[in-house]
VOGU-3710 file (C-alpha; in Angstrom, 3 decimals, decimal comma):
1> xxxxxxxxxx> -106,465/91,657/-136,364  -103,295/93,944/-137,555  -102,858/91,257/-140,285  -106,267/92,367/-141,474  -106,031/95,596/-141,414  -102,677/95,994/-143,318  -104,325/93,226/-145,988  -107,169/95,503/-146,152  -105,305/98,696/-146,660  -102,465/97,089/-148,782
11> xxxxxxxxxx> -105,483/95,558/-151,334  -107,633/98,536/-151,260  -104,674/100,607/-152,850  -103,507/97,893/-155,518  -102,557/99,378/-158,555  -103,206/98,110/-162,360  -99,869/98,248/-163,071  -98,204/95,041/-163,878  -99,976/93,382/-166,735  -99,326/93,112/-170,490
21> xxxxxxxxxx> -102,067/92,409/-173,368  -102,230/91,834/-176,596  -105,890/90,421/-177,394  -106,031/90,846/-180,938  -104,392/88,929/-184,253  -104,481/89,525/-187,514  -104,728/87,269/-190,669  -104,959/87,849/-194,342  -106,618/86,881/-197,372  -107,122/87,584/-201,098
31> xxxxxxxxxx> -110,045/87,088/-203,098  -109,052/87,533/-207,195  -111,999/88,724/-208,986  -110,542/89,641/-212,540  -107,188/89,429/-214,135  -106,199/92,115/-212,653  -108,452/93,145/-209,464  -108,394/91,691/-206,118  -110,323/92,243/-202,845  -108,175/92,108/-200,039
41> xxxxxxxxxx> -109,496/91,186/-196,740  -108,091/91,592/-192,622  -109,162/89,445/-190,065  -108,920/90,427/-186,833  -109,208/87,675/-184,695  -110,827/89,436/-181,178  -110,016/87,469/-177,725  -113,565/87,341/-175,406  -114,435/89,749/-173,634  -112,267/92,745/-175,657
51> xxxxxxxxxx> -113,627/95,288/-178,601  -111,770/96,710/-181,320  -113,013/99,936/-182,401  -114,533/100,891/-186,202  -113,525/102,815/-188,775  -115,835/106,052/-188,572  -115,276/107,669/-185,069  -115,737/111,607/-184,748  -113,382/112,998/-183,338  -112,774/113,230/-179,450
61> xxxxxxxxxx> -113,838/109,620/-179,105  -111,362/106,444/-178,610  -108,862/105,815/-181,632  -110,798/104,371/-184,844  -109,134/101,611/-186,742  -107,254/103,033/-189,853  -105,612/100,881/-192,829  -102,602/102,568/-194,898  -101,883/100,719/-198,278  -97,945/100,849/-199,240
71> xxxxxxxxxx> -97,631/101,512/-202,752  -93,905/103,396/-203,276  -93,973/102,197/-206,950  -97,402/103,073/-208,239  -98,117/99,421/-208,654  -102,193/99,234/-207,438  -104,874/101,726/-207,457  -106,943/101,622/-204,140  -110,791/101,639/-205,464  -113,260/102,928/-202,998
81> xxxxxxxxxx> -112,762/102,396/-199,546  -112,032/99,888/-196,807  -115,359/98,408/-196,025  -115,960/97,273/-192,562  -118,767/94,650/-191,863  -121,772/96,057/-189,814  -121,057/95,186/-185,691  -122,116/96,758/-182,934  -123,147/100,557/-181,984  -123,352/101,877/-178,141
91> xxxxxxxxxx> -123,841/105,411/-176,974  -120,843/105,672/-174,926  -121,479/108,145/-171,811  -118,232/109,049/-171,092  -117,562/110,367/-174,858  -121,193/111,328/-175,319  -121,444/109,561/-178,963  -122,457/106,431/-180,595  -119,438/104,189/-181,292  -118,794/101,540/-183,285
101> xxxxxxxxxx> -117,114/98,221/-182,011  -116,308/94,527/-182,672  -116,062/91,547/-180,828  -114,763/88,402/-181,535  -113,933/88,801/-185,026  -113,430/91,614/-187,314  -112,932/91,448/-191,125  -112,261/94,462/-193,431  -112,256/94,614/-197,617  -110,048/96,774/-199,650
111> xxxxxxxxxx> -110,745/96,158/-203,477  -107,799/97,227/-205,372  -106,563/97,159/-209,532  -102,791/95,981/-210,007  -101,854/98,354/-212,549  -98,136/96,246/-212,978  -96,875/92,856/-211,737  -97,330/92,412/-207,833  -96,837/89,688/-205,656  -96,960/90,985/-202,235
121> xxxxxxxxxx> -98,718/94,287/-200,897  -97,921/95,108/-197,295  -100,484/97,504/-195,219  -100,012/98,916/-191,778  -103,077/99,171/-189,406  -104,044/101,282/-186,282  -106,194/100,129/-183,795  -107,169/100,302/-180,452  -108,962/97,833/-178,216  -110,642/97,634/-174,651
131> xxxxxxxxxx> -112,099/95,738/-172,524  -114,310/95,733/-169,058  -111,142/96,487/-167,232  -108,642/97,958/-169,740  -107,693/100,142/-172,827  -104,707/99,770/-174,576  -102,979/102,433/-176,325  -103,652/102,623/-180,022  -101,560/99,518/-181,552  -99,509/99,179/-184,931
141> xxxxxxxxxx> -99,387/95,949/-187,301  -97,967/95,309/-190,774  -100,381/93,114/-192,583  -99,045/91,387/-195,911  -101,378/89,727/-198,598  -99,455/87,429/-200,974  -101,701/88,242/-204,202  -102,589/84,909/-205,941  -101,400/84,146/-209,514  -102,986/81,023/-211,340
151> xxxxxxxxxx> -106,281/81,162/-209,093  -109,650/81,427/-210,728  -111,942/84,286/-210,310  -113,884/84,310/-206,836  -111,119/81,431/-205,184  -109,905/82,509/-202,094  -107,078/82,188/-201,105  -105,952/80,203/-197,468  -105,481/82,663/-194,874  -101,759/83,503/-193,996
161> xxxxxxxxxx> -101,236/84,207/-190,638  -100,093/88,017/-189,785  -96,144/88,721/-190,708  -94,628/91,769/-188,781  -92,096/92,370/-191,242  -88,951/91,752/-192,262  -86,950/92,703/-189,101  -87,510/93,929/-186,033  -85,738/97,810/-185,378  -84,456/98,745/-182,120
171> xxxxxxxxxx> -82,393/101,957/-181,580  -79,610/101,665/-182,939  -79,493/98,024/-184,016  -81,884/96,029/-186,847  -82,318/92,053/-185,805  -83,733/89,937/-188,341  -87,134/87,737/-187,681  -85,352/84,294/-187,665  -83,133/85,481/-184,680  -85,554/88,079/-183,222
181> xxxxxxxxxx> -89,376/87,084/-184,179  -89,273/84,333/-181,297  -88,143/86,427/-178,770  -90,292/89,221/-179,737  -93,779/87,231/-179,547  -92,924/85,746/-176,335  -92,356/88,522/-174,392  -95,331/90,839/-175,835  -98,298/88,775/-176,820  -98,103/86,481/-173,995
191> xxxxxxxxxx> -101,618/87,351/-172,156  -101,487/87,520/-168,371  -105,260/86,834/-167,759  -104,303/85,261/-163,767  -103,071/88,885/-162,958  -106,565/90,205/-163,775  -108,822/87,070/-162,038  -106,123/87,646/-158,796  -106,984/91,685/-158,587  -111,170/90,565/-158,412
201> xxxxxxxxxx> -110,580/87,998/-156,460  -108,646/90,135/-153,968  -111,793/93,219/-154,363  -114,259/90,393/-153,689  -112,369/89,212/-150,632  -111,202/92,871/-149,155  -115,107/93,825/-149,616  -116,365/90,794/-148,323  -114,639/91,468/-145,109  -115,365/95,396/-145,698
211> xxxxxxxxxx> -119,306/93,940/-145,630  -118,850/91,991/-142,332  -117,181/95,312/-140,623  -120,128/97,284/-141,706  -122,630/94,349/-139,853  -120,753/95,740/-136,807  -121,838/99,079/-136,808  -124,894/100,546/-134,499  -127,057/101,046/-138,133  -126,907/97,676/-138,903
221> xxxxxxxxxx> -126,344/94,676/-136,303  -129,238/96,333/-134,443  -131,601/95,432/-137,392  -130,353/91,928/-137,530  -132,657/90,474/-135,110  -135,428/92,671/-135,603  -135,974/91,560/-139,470  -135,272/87,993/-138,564  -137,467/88,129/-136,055  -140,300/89,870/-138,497
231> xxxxxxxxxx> -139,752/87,251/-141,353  -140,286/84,365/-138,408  -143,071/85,931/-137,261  -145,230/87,382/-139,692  -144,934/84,196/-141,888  -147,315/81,039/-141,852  -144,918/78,323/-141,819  -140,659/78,315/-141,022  -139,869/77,337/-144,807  -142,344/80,839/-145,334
241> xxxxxxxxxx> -140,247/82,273/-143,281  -137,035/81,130/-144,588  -137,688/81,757/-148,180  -138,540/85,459/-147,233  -135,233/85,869/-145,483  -134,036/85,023/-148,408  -135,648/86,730/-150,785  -134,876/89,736/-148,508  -131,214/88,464/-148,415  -131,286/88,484/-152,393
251> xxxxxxxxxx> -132,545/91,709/-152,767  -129,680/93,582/-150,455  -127,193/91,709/-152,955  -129,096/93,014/-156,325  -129,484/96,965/-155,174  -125,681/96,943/-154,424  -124,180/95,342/-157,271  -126,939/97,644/-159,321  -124,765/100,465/-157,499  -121,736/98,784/-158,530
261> xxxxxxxxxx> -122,645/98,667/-162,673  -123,522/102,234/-162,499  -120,156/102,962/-161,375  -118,973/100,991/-163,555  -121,180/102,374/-166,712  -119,416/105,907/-165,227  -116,034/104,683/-165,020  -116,082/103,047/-168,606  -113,037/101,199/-170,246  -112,548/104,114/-172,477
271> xxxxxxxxxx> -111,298/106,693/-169,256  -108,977/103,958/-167,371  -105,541/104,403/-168,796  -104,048/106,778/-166,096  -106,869/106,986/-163,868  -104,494/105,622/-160,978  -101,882/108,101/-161,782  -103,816/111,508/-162,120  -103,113/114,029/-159,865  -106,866/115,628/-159,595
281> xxxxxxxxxx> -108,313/111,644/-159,142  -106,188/111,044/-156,147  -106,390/114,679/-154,715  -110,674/114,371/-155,130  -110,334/110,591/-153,191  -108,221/112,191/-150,630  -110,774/114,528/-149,693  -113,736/112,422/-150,105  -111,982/109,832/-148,119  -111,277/112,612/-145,184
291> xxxxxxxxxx> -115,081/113,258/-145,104  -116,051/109,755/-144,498  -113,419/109,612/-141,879  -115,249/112,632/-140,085  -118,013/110,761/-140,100  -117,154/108,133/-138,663  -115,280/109,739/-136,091  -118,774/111,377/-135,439  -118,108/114,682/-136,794  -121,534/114,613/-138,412
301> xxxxxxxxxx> -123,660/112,002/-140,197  -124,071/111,218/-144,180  -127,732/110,690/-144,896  -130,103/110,683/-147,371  -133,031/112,402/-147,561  -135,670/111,631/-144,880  -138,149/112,204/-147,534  -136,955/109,138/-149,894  -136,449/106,710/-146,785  -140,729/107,622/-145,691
311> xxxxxxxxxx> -141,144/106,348/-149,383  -139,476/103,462/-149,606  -140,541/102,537/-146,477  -144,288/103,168/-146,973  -143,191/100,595/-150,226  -142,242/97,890/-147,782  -146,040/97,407/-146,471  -147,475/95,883/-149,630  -146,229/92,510/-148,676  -145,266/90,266/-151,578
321> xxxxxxxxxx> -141,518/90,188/-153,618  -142,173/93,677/-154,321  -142,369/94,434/-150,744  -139,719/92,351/-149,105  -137,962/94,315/-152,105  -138,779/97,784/-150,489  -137,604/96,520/-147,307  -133,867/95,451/-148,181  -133,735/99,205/-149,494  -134,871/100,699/-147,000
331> xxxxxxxxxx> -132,503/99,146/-144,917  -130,062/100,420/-147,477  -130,840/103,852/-147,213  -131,566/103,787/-143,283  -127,995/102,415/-142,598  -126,395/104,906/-145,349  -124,605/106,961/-142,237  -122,776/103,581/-141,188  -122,231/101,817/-144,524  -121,767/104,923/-146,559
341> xxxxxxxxxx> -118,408/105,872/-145,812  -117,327/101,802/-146,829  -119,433/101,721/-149,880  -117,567/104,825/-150,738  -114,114/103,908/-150,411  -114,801/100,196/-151,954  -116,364/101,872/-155,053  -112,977/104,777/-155,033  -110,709/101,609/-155,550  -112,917/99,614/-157,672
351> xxxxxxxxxx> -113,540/102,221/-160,183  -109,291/103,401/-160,263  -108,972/99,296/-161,320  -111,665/99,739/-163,606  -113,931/97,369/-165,767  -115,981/95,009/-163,488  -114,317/95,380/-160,310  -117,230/97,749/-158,839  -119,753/95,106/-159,725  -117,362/92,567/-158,042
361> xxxxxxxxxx> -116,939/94,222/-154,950  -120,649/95,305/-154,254  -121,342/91,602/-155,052  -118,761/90,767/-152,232  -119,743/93,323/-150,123  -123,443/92,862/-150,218  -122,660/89,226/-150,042  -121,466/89,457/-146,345  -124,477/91,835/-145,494  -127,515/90,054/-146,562
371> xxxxxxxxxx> -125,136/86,438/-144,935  -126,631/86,787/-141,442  -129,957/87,700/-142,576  -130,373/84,472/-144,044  -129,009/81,962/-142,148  -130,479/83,614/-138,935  -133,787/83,074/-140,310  -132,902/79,624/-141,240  -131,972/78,741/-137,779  -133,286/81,058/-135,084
381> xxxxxxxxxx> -131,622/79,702/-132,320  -128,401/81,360/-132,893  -129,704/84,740/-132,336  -129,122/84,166/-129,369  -125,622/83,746/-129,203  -125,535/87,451/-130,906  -123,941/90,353/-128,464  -126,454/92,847/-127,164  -126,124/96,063/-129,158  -123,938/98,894/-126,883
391> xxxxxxxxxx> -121,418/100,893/-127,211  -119,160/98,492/-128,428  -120,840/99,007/-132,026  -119,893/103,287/-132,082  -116,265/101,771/-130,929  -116,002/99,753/-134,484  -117,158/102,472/-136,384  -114,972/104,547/-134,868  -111,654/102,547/-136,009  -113,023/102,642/-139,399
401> xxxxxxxxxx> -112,773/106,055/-139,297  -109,159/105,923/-138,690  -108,602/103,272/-140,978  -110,372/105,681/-143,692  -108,023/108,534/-142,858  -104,677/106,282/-142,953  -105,997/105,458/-146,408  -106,907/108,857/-147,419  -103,231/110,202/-147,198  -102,117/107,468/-149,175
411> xxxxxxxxxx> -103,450/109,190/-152,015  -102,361/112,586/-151,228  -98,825/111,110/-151,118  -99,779/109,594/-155,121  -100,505/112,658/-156,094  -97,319/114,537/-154,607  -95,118/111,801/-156,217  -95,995/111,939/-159,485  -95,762/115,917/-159,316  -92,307/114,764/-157,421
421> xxxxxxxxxx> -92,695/118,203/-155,133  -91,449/116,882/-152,489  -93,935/118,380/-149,641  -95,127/115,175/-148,935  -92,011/112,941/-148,609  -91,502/109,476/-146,337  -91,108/110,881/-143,242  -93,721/113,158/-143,709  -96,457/110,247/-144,185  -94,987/107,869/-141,477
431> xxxxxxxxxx> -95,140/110,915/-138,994  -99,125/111,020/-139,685  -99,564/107,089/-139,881  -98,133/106,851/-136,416  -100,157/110,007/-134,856  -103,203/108,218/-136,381  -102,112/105,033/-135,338  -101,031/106,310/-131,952  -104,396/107,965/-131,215  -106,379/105,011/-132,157
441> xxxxxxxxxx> -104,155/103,085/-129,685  -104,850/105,383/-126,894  -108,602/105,701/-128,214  -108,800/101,688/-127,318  -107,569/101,917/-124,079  -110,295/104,459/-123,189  -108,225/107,503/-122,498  -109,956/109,449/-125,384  -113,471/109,842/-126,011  -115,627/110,624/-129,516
451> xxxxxxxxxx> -118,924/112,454/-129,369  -120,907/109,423/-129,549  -119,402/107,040/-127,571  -120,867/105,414/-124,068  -118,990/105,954/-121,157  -116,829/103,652/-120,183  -115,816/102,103/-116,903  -113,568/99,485/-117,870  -112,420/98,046/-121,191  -112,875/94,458/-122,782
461> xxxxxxxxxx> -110,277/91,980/-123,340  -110,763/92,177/-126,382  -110,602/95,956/-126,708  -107,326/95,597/-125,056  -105,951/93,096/-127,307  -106,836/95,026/-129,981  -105,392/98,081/-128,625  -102,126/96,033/-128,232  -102,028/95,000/-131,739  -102,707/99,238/-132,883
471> xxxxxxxxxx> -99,919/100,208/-130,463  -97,341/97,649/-131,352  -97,765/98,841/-135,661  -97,396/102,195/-134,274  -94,116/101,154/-132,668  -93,357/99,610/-135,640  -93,868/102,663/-137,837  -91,332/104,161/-135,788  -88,012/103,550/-137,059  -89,055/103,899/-140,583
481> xxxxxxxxxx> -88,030/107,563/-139,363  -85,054/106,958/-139,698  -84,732/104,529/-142,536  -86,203/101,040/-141,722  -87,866/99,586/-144,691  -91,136/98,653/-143,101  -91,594/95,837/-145,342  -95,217/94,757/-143,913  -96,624/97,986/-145,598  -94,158/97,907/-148,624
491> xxxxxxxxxx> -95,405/99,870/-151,060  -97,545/102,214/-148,834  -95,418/105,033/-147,635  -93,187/106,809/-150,214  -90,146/104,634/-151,490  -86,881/105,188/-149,227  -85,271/107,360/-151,988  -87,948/110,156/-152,025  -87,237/111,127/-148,142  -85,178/114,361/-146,385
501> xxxxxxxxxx> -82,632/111,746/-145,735  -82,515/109,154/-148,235  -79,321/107,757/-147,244  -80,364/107,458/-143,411  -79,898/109,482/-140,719  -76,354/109,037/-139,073  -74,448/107,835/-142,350  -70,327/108,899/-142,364  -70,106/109,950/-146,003  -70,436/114,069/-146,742
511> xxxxxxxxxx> -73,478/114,994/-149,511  -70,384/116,037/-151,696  -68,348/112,629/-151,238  -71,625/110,890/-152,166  -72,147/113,071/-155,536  -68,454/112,687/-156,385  -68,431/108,716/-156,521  -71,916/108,407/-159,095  -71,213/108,488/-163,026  -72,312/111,752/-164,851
521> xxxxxxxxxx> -76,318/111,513/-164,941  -76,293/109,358/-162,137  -77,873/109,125/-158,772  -78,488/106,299/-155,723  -82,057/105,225/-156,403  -84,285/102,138/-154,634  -81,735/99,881/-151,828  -79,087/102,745/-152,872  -78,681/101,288/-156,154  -76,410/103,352/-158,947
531> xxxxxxxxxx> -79,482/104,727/-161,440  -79,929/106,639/-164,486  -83,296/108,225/-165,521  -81,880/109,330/-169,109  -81,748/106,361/-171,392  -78,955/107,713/-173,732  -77,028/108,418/-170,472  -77,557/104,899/-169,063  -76,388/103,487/-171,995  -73,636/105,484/-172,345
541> xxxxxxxxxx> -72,071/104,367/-168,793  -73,422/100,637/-169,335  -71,093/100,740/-173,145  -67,779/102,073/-170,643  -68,492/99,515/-167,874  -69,071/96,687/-170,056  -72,383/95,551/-168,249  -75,497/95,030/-169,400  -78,701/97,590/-168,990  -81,377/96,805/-166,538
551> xxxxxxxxxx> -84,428/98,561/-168,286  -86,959/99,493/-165,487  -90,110/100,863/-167,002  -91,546/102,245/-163,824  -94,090/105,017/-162,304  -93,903/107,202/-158,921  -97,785/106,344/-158,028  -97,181/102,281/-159,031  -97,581/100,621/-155,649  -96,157/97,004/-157,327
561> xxxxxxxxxx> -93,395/99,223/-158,635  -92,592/100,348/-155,052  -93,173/96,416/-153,794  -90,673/95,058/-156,278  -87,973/97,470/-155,021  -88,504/97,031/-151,171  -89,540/93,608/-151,253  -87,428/91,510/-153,855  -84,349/94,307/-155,021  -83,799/94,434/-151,000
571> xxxxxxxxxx> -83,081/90,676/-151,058  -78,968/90,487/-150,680  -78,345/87,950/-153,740  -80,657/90,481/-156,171  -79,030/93,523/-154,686  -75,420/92,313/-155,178  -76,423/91,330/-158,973  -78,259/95,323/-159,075  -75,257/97,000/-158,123  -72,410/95,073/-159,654
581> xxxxxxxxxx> -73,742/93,053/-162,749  -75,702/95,493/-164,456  -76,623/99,060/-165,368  -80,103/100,118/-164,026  -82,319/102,398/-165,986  -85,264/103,349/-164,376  -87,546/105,576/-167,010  -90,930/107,171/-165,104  -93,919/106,936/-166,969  -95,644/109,020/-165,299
591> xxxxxxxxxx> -92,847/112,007/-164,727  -94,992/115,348/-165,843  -91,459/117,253/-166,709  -92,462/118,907/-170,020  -89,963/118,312/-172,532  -87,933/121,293/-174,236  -90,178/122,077/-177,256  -87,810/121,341/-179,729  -88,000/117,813/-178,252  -91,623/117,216/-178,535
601> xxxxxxxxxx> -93,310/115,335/-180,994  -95,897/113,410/-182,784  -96,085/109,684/-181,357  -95,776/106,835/-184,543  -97,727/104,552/-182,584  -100,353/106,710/-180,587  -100,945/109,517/-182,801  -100,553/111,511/-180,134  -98,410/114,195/-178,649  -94,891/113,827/-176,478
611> xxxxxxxxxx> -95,413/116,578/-174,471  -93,253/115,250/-171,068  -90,598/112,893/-170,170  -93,175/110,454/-168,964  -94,821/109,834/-172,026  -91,779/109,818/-174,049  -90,957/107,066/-172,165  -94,198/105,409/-171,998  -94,333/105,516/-175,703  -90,659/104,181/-175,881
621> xxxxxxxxxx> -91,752/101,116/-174,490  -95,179/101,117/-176,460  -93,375/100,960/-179,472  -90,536/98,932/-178,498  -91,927/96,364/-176,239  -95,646/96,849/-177,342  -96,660/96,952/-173,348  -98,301/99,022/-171,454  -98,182/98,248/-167,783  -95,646/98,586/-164,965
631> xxxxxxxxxx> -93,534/97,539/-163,707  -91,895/96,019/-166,524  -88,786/95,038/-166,569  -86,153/94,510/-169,689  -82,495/93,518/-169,889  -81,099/94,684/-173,249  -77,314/94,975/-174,780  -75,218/97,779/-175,678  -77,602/97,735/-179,206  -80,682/97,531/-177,712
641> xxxxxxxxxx> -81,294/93,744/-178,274  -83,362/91,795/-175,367  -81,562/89,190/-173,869  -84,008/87,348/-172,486  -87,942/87,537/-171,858  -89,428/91,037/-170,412  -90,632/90,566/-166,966  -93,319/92,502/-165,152  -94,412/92,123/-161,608  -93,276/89,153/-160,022
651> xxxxxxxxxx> -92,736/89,009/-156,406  -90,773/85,183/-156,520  -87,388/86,488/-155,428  -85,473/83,054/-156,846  -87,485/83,532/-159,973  -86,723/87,104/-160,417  -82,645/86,270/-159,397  -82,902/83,188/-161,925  -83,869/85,702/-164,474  -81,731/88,148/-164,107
661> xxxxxxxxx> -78,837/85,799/-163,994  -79,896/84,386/-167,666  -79,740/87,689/-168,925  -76,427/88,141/-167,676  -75,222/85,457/-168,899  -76,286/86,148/-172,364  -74,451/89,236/-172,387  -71,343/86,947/-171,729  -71,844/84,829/-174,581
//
C-alpha cells in the first residue's frame, strides 16, 4: 500500500520536461516557367498528429509561418507573394480567432524573375508547430533551391532534400557540415515519441487506480449493489439484464471522457509551453487542491445543485438507452461530493501535461468505475462476497484527503522555486509531509476522529497494517531533516541544495572555508557538486582546468530534473566523473531574474523578447541545440563543439556513466 501511494503521488506530479521534437522537414523544388522566371516551391513534410501554422495570423495568436528571400546582390525580383495552398481553419478558444493550420504536408509558391545569372537562392523560414500535447517554440530553417538551367518550361525539377547551410555556428567556433551536419541531426531531430506513449500510459494507470479508490467511498460502493440489483431485476431475461449493465457501464465511461475533451478543448496545445512552470498555475492548484482536501476530511461537502440532480434523475425513468443514459449521470452528479475532489486533481495534472492526457485519464478513470457495474451484473453471485457498507468507507475517503493535501504543497513548493524565495525550502516541506503523514498514522490507529466518522471500538487488521505502512514513511521522512536524500520520493521535496543547511547539519568546515575553496562564480550545487550558473564563467574555469563542460539545461519546478540529480548524479562512479572530469554548467530555464536592460534583447529564433536569465538561456539552447525540453544534457569543448550526442532524461545510471565517459574521452583525443 505505501508503494502505491508514493507511485500515485510521484506520477500525478510528472513533469513534461524531458523530450525533444522536431516533426517537421523541409524539401525544395523549382518549377521554370520562362527564360527567366521560376516558381519556387517548400514542402513541408508534417509528422501525424502535428500542425504547422499559416501564413496570415493576426496578431496575438500562435507564430505564423514567414519566408525571407536572400537577395544581397539584387539578382531576383520577388513577384507577388508566397502563396500558401488552402488547409484547414479552426476557431481556436484560447486565442479567440480563426487560425489557419496544416497537417501532413504543406507546400508554399514564391514566383520570382532572375534579373542576372543565379544558380542557387537560399531562403530562411519561421514556423511554429503543435500538437495534442505540445508546442514548440517558433523554429528556423534555411531552405536552398538549385534553379534549373537547360530544363524546359513547366519541368520540375526533383525535389532536393532541405540543406541547413554551409556550417554550423556555435559561440565562438564555426564547424563545417561534413564534420558537424551528422552530429547535429542526431542529437536534435531524433523524435522521442516512447517518452510521450510512457507519460499516458502512466495517467491511464495512476487514474485507473484513482477510479478504483473512488469505488471505495460511502457515495459510490453503496450504489453498487443497488443498480446491479435494478438491472437484474427489472429486466426480462439475464442477457437483458447484462446488456443494460453494460450499456449503463458504457455510459459512465462516455460522460467522463466528454469531461476530459472539454478540458482538453480549454487547455489547448497553443497555452502548454510553461504551464508546469508558472507561478499563478501552481499557486491556483495549491489552493484548489487544499479545498478538496477539506472535503474530504469532512470540512464540508462539494455538490451540485439539487435542482440539476431532480432533473436528471426524473430523465432516468423513461427506460430505453436514453434512460439507462440518465441514470449513469445521475450517478455522476449524486457521487460528485466523493469523486469530485479525484476528478479534480486527475484533470489538474492532466491538463499541466497537456494534449490528450485529460481524455486519457477520464477514460482510465471511468474505466475502473463503470468495471464492477458490469461484471456484477454479469455474474450476481459475487455480490455477495462485497463488504457491507460502514464506516470503513468515510475512513478511505478520509486518507484521500490527506493524500490531496501532501500533493497540494507540492505545488506551493513549484511555485516558491522558480521565484527561488526561499520561504518554502526542504526542510520546510518535509516538516509538513511528516505532520500530515504523522496525523494520518495516528488517524488509523483510531486516536483521532473526523466529523463523519463511526465510532470505533476496535480497529481492523487491516487498518492497522495500513497504519504501519503511514507511520513507518513518516519515520522515513525523518532524517531528510537533516540531509538524507529520501530517494523513494526523489524529486518531490525541494532538491538538497535549496535547504537552511545545504551542506548538512553537523559538517566541520566554517561557511567562509567553504566559499574560499569554489572558483570565482562558483557554488556547491546537486550531491555538492562544483557549479556555475553563468555560461561565460563556466567556461572560463573549464578553459584553466583543462576539462570539459557539462552543459545542464535545467529548471527549478522540473521534477525529472530533480530525479536525475538525486537518483543517477548520487551514484558514486557518476559523482566521481561530476566532480573531477568535468565542468558542470547548470543554466535555469525557468530563473525569472530580469536581465540588466542593456542586456535584453530581441530573440533570432522566437521573435520574442529576453527579458530574464531564464529565457536567455532557454533560447540559448533553442537556437543552439534546437530543443526545448529538460533536462537536457550537453558535453561541449572549450569552443563550444558537442562531443558526443545531447542527452535528456534518462534514468539508466550505466547508460548515463557510458555517456559521459565517451564525451570525455573525446575531449582527450
Amino acid at each position: 500500500m505505501k508503494n502505491i501511494i508514493i507511485t500515485f503521488l510521484l506520477l500525478l506530479s510528472a513533469s513534461m520536461f524531458g523530450q525533444m521534437y522536431n516533426p517537421v522537414k523541409w524539401t525544395t523544388a523549382v518549377e521554370k516557367i520562362s527564360d527567366k522566371e521560376y516558381i519556387l516551391k517548400a514542402q513541408a513534410i508534417i509528422e501525424s498528429g502535428w500542425h504547422l501554422y499559416g501564413q496570415n495570423i493576426e496578431q496575438g495568436g500562435p507564430s505564423p509561418t514567414v519566408f525571407t528571400f536572400k537577395n544581397p546582390k539584387n539578382s531576383f525580383q520577388l513577384i507577388g507573394r508566397t502563396t500558401e495552398e488552402k488547409g484547414h481553419e479552426m476557431m481556436d478558444k484560447m486565442f479567440n480567432m480563426n487560425i489557419k493550420y496544416f497537417e501532413e504536408k504543406a507546400v508554399f509558391t514564391q514566383k520570382i524573375k532572375c534579373t542576372s545569372d543565379e544558380s542557387i537562392i537560399t531562403a530562411e523560414v519561421e514556423f511554429m508547430v503543435c500538437d495534442d500535447s505540445n508546442c514548440l517554440p517558433p523554429s528556423t530553417e534555411e531552405l536552398t533551391f538549385k534553379l534549373p538551367k537547360t530544363q524546359k518550361p513547366a519541368e520540375v525539377q526533383a525535389e532536393t532534400p532541405l540543406i541547413k547551410g554551409d556550417a554550423i555556428i556555435s559561440e565562438n567556433k564555426t564547424i563545417t557540415v561534413k564534420t558537424a551536419v551528422k552530429k547535429e541531426v542526431t542529437a536534435i531531430v531524433k523524435p522521442e515519441p516512447k517518452t510521450e506513449s510512457r507519460g499516458l500510459i502512466s495517467i491511464f494507470i495512476i487514474a485507473f487506480l484513482s477510479g478504483f479508490a473512488a469505488l471505495l467511498t460511502p457515495c459510490v460502493f453503496p450504489m453498487i449493489p443497488m443498480t446491479v440489483s435494478y438491472f437484474t431485476k427489472q429486466s426480462k431475461t439475464k442477457a437483458a439484464g447484462i446488456r443494460n449493465a453494460l450499456i449503463y457501464g458504457f455510459s459512465i465511461v462516455i460522460i467522463y471522457v466528454l469531461l476530459g475533451s472539454i478540458v482538453t478543448a480549454v487547455f489547448g496545445a497553443d497555452s502548454l509551453n510553461a504551464l508546469s512552470t508558472n507561478v499563478w498555475f501552481n499557486l491556483i492548484f495549491f489552493v484548489l487542491l487544499i479545498v478538496f482536501a477539506c472535503s474530504f476530511l469532512g470540512a464540508f461537502e462539494i455538490m451540485l445543485p439539487n435542482a440539476l440532480a431532480n432533473k436528471v434523475d426524473s430523465q432516468a425513468d423513461r427506460g430505453g438507452l436514453i434512460g439507462i443514459f440518465f441514470m449513469a449521470l445521475a450517478l455522476a452528479i449524486v457521487s460528485f461530493s466523493c469523486t469530485g475532489p479525484i476528478v479534480g486533481t486527475l484533470l489538474v495534472e492532466a491538463a499541466s501535461k497537456g494534449g490528450i492526457a485529460p481524455i486519457v485519464g477520464m477514460l482510465g478513470f471511468s474505466t475502473a468505475i463503470a468495471l464492477p457495474f458490469s461484471l456484477f451484473a454479469a455474474f450476481p453471485g459475487w455480490l455477495n462476497a462485497l463488504p457491507k457498507s460502514g464506516g470503513w468507507l468515510n475512513t478511505v475517503k478520509v486518507v484521500l484527503g490527506f493524500l490531496e493535501l501532501a500533493l497540494a504543497f507540492k505545488f506551493l513548493s513549484n511555485a516558491d522555486l522558480v521565484l527561488q524565495l526561499h520561504w518554502f525550502e526542504r526542510e520546510v516541506f518535509l516538516t509538513i509531509w511528516i505532520a500530515i503523514f504523522g496525523v494520518l498514522a495516528f488517524y488509523l490507529f483510531g486516536k483521532i476522529t473526523l466529523p463523519h466518522d463511526s465510532p470505533l471500538n476496535h480497529i481492523s487488521v487491516g487498518r492497522l497494517t495500513f497504519g504501519l505502512l503511514v507511520l513507518s514513511f513518516t519515520i522515513y521522512l525523518i532524517p531528510g531533516l537533516w540531509g538524507a536524500p529520501l530517494r523513494l520520493i526523489s524529486g518531490f521535496p525541494p532538491p538538497m541544495q535549496y535547504s537552511e543547511s545545504p551542506d548538512g547539519f553537523g559538517t566541520s568546515k566554517s561557511a567562509v572555508e567553504v566559499k574560499s575553496a569554489l572558483p570565482e562564480g562558483a557554488e556547491f550545487g546537486p550531491q555538492n557538486i562544483i557549479t556555475f550558473h553563468d555560461y561565460n564563467k563556466g567556461m572560463e574555469f573549464a578553459k584553466k582546468a583543462g576539462k570539459p563542460v557539462l552543459l545542464d539545461f535545467t529548471g527549478y519546478a522540473c521534477v525529472n530534473c530533480r530525479k536525475m540529480e538525486e537518483l543517477v548524479w548520487s551514484d558514486p562512479k557518476v559523482l566521481n566523473v561530476l566532480k573531477n572530469d568535468v565542468v558542470l554548467i547548470s543554466l535555469y530555464v525557468d530563473d525569472k531574474k530580469e536581465l540588466p536592460e542593456n542586456e535584453q534583447y530581441v530573440s533570432e529564433t522566437t521573435g520574442k523578447k529576453i527579458k530574464t536569465i531564464g529565457n536567455k538561456w532557454s533560447d540559448l539552447q533553442i537556437k543552439t541545440y534546437k530543443a526545448n525540453a529538460q533536462p537536457f544534457y550537453v558535453i561541449v569543448d572549450h569552443n563550444s563543439v558537442n562531443l558526443t550526442e545531447p542527452s535528456a532524461y534518462n534514468p539508466d545510471i550505466e547508460d548515463y556513466f557510458n555517456w559521459l565517459n565517451t564525451g570525455i574521452k573525446n575531449f582527450k583525443k
